[in-house]
C-alpha positions in Angstrom: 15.8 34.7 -1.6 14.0 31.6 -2.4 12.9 28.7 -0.3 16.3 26.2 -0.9 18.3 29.4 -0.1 16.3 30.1 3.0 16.5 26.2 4.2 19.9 25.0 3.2 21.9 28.6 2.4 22.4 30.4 -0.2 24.8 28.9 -3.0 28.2 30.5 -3.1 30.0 30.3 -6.5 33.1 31.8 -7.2 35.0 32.0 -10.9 38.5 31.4 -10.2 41.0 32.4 -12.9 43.4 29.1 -12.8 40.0 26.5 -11.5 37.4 28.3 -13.1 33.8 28.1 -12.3 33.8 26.8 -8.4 31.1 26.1 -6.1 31.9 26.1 -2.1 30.5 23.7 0.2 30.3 25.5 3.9 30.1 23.4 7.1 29.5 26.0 9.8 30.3 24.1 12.9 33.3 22.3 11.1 34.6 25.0 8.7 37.8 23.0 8.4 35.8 20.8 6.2 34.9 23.4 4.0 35.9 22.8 0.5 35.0 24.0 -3.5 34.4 21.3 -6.1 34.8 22.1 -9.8 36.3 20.6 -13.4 39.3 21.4 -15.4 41.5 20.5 -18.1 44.1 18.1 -16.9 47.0 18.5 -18.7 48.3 14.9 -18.6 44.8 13.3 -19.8 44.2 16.1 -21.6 40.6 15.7 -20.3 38.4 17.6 -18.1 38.9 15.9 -14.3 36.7 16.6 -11.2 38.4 18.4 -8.5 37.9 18.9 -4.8 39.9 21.5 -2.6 39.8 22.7 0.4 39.7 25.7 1.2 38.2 28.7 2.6 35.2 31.1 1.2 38.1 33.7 -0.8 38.9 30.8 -2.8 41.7 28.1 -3.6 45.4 29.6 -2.8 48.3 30.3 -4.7 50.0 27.2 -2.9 47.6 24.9 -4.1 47.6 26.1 -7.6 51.0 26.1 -7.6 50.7 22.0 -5.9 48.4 21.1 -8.9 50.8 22.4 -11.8 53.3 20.7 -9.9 51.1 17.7 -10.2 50.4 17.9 -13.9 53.9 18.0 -14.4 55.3 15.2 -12.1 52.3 12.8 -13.3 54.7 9.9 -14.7 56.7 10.1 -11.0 53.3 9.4 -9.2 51.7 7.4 -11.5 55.0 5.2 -11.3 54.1 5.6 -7.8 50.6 3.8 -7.7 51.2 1.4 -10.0 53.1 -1.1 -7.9 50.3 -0.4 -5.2 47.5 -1.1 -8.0 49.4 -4.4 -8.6 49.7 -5.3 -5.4 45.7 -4.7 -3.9 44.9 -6.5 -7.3 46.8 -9.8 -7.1 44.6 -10.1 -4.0 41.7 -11.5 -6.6 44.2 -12.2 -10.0 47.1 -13.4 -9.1 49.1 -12.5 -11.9 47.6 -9.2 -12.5 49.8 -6.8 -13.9 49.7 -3.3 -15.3 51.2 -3.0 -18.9 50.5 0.6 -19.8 48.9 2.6 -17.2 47.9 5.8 -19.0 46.1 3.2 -21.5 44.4 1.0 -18.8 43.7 3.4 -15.9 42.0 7.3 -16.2 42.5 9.8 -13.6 38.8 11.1 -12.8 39.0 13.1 -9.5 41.7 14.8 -7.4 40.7 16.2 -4.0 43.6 18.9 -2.7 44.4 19.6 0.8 45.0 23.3 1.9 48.4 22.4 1.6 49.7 24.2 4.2 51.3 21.7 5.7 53.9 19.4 4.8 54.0 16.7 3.6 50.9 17.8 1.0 48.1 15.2 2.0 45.7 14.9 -1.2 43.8 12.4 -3.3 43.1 10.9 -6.4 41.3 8.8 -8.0 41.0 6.8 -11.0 38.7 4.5 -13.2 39.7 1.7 -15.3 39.2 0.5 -19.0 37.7 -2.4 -18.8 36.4 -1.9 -15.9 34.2 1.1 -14.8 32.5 -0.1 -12.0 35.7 0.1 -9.9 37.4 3.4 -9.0 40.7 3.2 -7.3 41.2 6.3 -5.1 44.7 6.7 -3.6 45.5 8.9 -0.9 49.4 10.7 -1.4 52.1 12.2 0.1 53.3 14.8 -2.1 53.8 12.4 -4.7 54.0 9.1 -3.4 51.1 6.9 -2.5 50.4 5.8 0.7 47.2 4.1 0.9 44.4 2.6 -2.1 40.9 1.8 -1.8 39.3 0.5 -4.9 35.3 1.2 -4.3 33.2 -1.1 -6.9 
């Protein structure tokens, strides 16, 4: 055991056969927080995407493997979804701000998954755009309909 293991824990890693490579974040007094964070393929990109998930030490679930599939294949419904929200925070600095082909202008970067054991499924992502990279627009879902945005930038 080194020093870092002995002062902040020793680094759990798990290699999941649907996430692949995963490293788990543990919070001991709030282990509902606990969560894994790696990267895969996203079908709909068809680029690697950062991913958060809850979840506990034995890894993500079936459910939420099955949830992310389901995203990759229902990706036009929610990005038909955010768009109008996009629009809408937007036109609050460019007033005629409008979205003409969102897979072109806007990149999904990051999706953060809930346990999913609930429903509705409560989960995030977020996305980065064109010509602008120094905003990220993270909207929070509800199965596949998007409830809130925050555009960080």
């Amino acid at each position: 055991m080194g020093i870092f293991d002995f002062i902040f824990g020793k680094t759990i890693k798990i290699e999941d056969e649907f996430f692949g490579r995963m490293v788990f974040s543990e919070f001991k007094k709030n282990p509902e927080k606990n969560y894994f964070e790696c990267r895969r393929h996203f079908k709909p990109t068809n680029e690697i995407i950062e991913i958060g998930i809850e979840g506990y030490v034995t890894g993500p679930t079936v459910i939420q493997k099955n949830f992310f599939r389901k995203i990759e294949s229902d990706y036009n419904e929610i990005t038909s979804s955010i768009k109008p929200m996009i629009e809408n925070e937007f036109r609050n600095w460019k007033e005629d701000f409008k979205i003409t082909d969102f897979n072109k202008e806007f990149k999904a970067v990051y999706l953060y998954l809930s346990r999913c054991e609930k429903e509705p499924k409560i989960w995030e992502i977020a996305f980065e755009r064109e010509h602008d990279p120094n905003h990220t627009f993270t909207l929070t879902m509800n199965n596949l309909i998007s409830t809130e945005i925050l555009i960080d930038g």
